[in-house]
C-alpha positions as CSV (number, residue, x, y, z in Angstrom):
1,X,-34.0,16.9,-48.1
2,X,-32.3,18.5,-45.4
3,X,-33.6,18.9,-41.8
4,X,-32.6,20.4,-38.7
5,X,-31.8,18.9,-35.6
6,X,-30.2,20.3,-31.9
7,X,-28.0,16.5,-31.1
8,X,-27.5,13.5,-31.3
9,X,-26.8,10.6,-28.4
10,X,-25.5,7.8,-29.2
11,X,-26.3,5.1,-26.1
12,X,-29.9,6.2,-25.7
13,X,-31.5,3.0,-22.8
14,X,-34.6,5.2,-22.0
15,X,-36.0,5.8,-25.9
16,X,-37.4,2.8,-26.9
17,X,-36.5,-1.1,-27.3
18,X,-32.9,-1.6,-26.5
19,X,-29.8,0.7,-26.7
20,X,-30.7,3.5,-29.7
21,X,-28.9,6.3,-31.4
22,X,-31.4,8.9,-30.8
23,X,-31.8,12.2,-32.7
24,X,-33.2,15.5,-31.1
25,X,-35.0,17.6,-33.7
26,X,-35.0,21.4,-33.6
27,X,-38.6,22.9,-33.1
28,X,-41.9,22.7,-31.7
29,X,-44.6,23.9,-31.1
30,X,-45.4,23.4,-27.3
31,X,-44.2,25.2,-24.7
32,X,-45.1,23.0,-22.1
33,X,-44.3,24.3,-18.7
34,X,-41.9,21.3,-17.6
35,X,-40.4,20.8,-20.5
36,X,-36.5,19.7,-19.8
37,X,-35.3,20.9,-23.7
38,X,-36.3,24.4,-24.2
39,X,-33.4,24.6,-26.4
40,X,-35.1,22.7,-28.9
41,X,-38.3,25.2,-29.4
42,X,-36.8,27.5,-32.0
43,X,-37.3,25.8,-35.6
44,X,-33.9,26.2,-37.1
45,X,-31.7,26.9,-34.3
46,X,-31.8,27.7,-30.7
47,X,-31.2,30.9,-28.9
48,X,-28.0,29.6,-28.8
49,X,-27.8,28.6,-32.3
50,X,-26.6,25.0,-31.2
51,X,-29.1,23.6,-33.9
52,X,-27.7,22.7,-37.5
53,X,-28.8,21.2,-40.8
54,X,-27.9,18.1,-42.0
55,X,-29.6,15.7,-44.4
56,X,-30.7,12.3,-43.5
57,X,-27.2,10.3,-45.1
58,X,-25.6,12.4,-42.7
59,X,-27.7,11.0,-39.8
60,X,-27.3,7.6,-41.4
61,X,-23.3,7.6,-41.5
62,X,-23.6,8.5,-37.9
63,X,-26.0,5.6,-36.8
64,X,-23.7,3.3,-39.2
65,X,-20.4,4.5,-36.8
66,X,-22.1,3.1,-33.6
67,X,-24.3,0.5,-34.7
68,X,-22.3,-2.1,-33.2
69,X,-22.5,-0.9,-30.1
70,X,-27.1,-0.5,-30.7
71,X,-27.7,-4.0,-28.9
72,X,-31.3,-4.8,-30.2
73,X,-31.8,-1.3,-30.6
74,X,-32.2,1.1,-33.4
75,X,-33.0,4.7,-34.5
76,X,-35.2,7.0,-32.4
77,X,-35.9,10.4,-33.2
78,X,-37.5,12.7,-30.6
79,X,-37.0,16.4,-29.9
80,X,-38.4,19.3,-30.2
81,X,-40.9,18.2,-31.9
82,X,-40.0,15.3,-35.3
83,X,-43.3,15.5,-36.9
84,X,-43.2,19.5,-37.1
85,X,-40.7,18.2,-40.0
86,X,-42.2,15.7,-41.3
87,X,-41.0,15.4,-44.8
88,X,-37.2,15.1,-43.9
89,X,-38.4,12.2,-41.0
90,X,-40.5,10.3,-43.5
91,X,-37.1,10.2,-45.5
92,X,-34.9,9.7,-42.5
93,X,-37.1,6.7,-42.0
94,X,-37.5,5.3,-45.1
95,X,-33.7,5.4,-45.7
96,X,-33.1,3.5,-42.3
97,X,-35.7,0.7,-43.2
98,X,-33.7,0.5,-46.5
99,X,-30.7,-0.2,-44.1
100,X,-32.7,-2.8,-41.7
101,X,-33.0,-0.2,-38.9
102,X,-35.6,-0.4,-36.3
103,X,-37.1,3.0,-36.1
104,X,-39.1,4.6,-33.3
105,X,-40.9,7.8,-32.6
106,X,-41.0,9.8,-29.8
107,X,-44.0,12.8,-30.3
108,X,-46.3,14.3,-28.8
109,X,-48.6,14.1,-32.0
110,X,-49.4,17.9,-31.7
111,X,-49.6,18.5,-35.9
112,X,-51.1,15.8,-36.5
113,X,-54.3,16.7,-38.8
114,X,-57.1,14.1,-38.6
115,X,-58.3,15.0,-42.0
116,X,-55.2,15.2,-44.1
117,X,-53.1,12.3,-43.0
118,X,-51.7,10.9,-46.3
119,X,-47.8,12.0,-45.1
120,X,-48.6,10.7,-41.7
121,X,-50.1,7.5,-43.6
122,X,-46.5,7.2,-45.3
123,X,-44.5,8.1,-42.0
124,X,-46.3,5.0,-40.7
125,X,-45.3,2.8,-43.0
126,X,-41.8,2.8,-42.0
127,X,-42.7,3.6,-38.1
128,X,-42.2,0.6,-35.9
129,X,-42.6,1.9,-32.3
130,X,-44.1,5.0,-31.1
131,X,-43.5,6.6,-27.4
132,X,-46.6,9.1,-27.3
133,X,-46.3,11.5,-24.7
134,X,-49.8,12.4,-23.6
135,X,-49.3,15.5,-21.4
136,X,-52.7,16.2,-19.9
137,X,-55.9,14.1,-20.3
138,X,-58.6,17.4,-20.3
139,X,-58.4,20.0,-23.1
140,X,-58.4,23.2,-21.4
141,X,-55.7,21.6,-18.3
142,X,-54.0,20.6,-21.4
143,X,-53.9,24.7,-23.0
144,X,-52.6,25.9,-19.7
145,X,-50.1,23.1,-19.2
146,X,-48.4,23.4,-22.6
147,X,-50.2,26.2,-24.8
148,X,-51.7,24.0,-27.1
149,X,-55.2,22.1,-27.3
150,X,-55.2,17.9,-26.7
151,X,-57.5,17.5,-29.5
152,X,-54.9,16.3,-32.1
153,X,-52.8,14.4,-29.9
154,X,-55.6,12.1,-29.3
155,X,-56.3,11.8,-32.5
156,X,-53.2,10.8,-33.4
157,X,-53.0,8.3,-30.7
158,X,-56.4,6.9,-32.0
159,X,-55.1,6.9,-35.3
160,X,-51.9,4.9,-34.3
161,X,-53.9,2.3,-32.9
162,X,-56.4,1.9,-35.6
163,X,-53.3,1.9,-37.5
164,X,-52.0,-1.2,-35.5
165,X,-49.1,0.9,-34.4
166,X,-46.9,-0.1,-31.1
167,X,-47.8,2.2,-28.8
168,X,-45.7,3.3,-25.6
169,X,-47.4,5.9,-23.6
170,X,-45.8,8.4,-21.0
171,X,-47.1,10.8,-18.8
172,X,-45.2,13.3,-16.8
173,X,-47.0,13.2,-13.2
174,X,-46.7,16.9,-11.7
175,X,-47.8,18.0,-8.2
176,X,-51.0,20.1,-8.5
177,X,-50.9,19.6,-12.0
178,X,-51.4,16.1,-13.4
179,X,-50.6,15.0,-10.1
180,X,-55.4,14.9,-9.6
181,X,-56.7,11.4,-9.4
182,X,-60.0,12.5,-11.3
183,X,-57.1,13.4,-14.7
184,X,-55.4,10.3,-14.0
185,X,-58.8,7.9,-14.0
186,X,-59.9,9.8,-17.2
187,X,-56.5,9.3,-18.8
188,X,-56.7,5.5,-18.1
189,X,-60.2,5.4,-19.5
190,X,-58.8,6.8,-22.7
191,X,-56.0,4.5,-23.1
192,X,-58.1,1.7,-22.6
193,X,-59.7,2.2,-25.8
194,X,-56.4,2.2,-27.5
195,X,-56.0,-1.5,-28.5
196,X,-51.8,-1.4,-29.4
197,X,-50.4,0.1,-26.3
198,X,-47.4,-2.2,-25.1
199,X,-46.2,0.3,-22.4
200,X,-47.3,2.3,-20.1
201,X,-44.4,4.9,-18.8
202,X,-45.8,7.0,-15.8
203,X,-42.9,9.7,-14.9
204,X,-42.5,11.9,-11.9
205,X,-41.7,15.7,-12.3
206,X,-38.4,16.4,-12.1
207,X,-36.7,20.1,-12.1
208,X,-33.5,19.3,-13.6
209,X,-34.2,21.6,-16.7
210,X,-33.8,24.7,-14.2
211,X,-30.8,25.7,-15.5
212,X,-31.2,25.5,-19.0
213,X,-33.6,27.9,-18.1
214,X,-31.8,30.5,-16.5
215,X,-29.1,30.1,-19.2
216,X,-31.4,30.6,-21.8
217,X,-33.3,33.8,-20.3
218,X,-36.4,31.7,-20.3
219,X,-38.9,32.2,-16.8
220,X,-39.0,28.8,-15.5
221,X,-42.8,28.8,-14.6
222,X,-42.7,25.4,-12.0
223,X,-39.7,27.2,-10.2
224,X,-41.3,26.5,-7.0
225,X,-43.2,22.9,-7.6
226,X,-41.0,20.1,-6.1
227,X,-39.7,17.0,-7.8
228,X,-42.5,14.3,-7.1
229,X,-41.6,11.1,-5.3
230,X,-41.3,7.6,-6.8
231,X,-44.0,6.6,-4.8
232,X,-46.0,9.2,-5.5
233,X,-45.6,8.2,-9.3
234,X,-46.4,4.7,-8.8
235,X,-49.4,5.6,-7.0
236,X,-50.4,7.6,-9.8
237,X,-49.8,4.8,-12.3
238,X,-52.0,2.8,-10.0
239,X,-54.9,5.4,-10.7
240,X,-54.3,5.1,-14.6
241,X,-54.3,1.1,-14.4
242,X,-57.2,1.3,-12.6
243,X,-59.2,3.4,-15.1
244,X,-57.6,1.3,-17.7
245,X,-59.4,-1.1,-16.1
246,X,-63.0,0.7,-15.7
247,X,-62.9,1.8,-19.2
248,X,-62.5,-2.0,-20.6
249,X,-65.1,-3.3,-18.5
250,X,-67.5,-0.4,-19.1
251,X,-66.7,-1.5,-22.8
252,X,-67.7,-5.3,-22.4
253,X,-70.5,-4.1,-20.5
254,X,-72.3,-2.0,-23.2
């Protein structure tokens, strides 16, 4: 099976445990209005046609070139959007466990389907890390944020857990956005009943994706937000720890 993907980096430090080869599927189906890889929305190729197909040897023979260089690292696939193409990443997977490879995911969940998950079910199998973005904590936030409801994403991420799954969890903290400390308590209270989260990655807004859109033709809807501080993001992560915190001892309590 063939699949197709925009790149490929081969000294990824930010996308998961070590130093990874990381492939950047073509396609998704969020548009959410930070989103630094615009160029990856189209399903086959982007406006640019910089996407191409390739099968998942191909991907394989890549990882294979640099692999000495992967210091307790592995294979991550991100995007766009890898579970819009689900069959080739369950193969792309299952071929790299058949070669030892530490694999990790990084989705947003958005297709997953709560009451058909027997691909998913297989996907997991060979799954060992997953970074889920969670982009907004409230449903309707969530629809204006990115054009698509939260309702799946959560399910996937209660899924993963029940699952036993190694969760890593990021959230993009945007000023007058997710930037609300009422969002933030409510995502912590969520993620405290998630019981195989190992990370917690709180990010600030950044506008460095400004240019892709202007290349691309694309209105970039945050034009005028500003970057948010470091502080500002560890403050926020503060807020999320603390509802972590609330939620866990409102469970004991019950």
């Amino acid at each position: 099976m063939n699949g197709f993907i925009h790149s490929t980096e081969s000294f990824g430090t930010v996308d998961g445990p070590g130093i990874r080869f990381v492939v950047f599927f073509q396609g998704c189906p969020m548009r959410c209005q930070y989103c630094h890889n615009p160029d990856t929305w189209e399903f086959h190729t982007d406006t640019n046609g910089l996407g191409r197909e390739v099968s998942a040897e191909e991907i394989l023979n890549m990882y294979d070139g640099v692999k000495e260089f992967l210091k307790d690292g592995g294979l991550t696939c991100t995007g766009g959007e890898p579970m819009a193409q689900l069959g080739f990443l369950i193969e792309l997977f299952e071929k790299a466990k058949e070669r030892g490879i530490h694999t990790c995911l990084d989705t947003s969940g958005i297709t997953f389907n709560p009451e058909n998950t027997a691909a998913v079910d297989r996907l997991m199998d060979v799954t060992d890390v997953i970074m889920l973005d969670i982009k907004h904590i409230d449903d309707e936030e969530h629809k204006k944020l990115t054009g698509q409801s939260n309702k799946n994403i959560l399910a996937f991420a209660k899924y993963a857990s029940d699952k036993k799954k190694e969760l890593w969890i990021r959230h993009v903290v945007v000023p007058g956005i997710t930037q609300n400390d009422h969002w933030l308590h409510e995502l912590g209270v969520f993620i405290s009943g998630l019981k195989s989260v190992k990370a917690l990655d709180v990010l600030p807004y950044h506008d460095m994706g400004k240019v892709k859109y202007q290349n691309l033709g694309i209105d970039y809807v945050l034009k005028d937000v500003e970057p948010l501080s470091k502080a500002d993001a560890v403050k926020a992560r503060d807020v999320i720890m603390q509802g972590i915190r609330d939620g866990l001892m409102a469970e004991r309590n019950k």
